[in-house]
N, C-alpha and C positions, 0 to 999 in steps of 0.2 A: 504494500500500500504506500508506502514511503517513495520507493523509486520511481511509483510510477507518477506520482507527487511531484516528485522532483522533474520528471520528463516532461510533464504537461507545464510547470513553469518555467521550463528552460526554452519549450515550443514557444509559448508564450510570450517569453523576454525577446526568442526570436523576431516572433513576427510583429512584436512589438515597433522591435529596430527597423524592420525593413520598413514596415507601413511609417515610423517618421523620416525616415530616410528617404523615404517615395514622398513625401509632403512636402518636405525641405524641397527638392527636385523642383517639382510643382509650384511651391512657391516662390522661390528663386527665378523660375524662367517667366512667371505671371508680372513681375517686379521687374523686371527685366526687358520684358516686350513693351510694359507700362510706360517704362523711362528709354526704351529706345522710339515709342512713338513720341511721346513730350519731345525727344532730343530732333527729331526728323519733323517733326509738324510741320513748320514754318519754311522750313527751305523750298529756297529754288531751284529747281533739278535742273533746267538747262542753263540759268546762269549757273550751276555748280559746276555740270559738264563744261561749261566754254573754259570755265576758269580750269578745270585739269585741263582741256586741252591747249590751253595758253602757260604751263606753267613751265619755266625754265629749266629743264632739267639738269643740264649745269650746276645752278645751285642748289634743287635739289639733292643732288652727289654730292656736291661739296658739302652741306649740315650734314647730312647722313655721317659722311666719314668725321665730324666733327664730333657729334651727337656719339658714336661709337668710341672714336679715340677718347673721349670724356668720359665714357663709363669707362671704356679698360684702365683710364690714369686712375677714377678714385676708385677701383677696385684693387688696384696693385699699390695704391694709398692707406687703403682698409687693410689689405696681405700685410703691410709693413706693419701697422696698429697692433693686430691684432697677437696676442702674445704666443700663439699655439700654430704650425706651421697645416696652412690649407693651399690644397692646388689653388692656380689660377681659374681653372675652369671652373670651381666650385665659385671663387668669386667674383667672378667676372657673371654667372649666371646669378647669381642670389642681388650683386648689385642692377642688372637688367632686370630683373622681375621688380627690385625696388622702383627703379627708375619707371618704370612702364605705369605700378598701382600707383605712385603718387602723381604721372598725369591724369587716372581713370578717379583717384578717390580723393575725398579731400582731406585738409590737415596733418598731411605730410605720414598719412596711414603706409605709402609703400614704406618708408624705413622698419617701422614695425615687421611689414611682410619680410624684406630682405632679412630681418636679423631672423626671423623664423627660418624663411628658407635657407640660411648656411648651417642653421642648429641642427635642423631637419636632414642638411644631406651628410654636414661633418660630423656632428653628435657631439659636438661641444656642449659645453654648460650653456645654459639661454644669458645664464646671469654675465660670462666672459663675451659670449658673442654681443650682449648689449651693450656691454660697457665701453669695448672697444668702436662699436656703434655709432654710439654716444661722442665719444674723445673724433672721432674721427668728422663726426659732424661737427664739432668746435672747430678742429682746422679747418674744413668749409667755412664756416662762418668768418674767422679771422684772416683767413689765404681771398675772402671778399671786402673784407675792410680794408685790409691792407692795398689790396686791387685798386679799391679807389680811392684808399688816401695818393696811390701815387700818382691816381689821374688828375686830380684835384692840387697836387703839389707842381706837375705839368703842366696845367692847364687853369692858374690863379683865375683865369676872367669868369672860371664860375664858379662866381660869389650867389646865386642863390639855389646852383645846385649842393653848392657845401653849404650851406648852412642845413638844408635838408637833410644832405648825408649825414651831418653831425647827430640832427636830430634822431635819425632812425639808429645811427649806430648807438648810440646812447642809450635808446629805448632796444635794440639788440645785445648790448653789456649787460644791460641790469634784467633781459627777458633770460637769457641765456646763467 
């Protein structure tokens, strides 16, 4: 009477799983069709068209290779950070997925994704892969202040793009 107790809550816990695992599904793609009709309502399809078919693809290729040489530099930035020795291709991939969820989501959610996904494939602690994370986003931040104190040290005539700068960098010291 017991085992068979046990079999029937095990079926049970099963098909528990799968029937929210099917709802999740379900709901996920219902949210999903939702926000890709809001995101498509409003456009113009053949001004979209003219506009691909007018587009330079020169500089196209040119940001691409820029956009890529950017992720491989801070992920070979992040490889130096970090204190535990991971291939490139582990972060060079976990910095792309980061890169990609933080233009799809907002408030900066791909870094979270990224530090999951090198936990995920190296099995590092979540707590070392954060923190390196972390430290690594600070050099972003100040490898961009410093970016434009030197444009601003080059370029005195602007007086009210620096004062701006000042402002945000100031309110970026004491957010950070």
């Amino acid at each position: 009477n017991v085992r068979l107790h046990r079999a029937r809550a095990r079926l049970a816990g099963t098909i528990v799983r799968r029937l929210h695992h099917s709802l999740m599904v379900v709901a996920g793609l219902a949210i999903s069709g939702v926000a890709l009709w809001i995101a498509l309502r409003g456009i113009e399809w053949a001004q979209t068209a003219d506009a691909i078919r007018n587009a330079d693809v020169e500089q196209l290729v040119f940001a691409l290779v820029f956009l890529v040489g950017g992720i491989f530099l801070r992920a070979e930035r992040w490889r130096i950070v970090i204190p535990a020795p991971v291939s490139r291709a582990s972060m060079y991939h976990a910095t792309a997925v980061g890169f990609f969820f933080n233009y799809v989501y907002p408030a900066r959610a791909g870094d979270v994704i990224k530090v999951l996904s090198l936990h995920r494939v190296t099995g590092q602690s979540l707590a070392r892969v954060g923190v390196s994370a972390a430290i690594d986003r600070l050099i972003d931040v100040n490898v961009l202040l410093l970016s434009t104190t030197a444009v601003f040290l080059l370029a005195p005539e602007l007086v009210l793009g620096r004062t701006l700068f000042y402002a945000a960098a100031g309110g970026l010291t004491l957010g950070v």
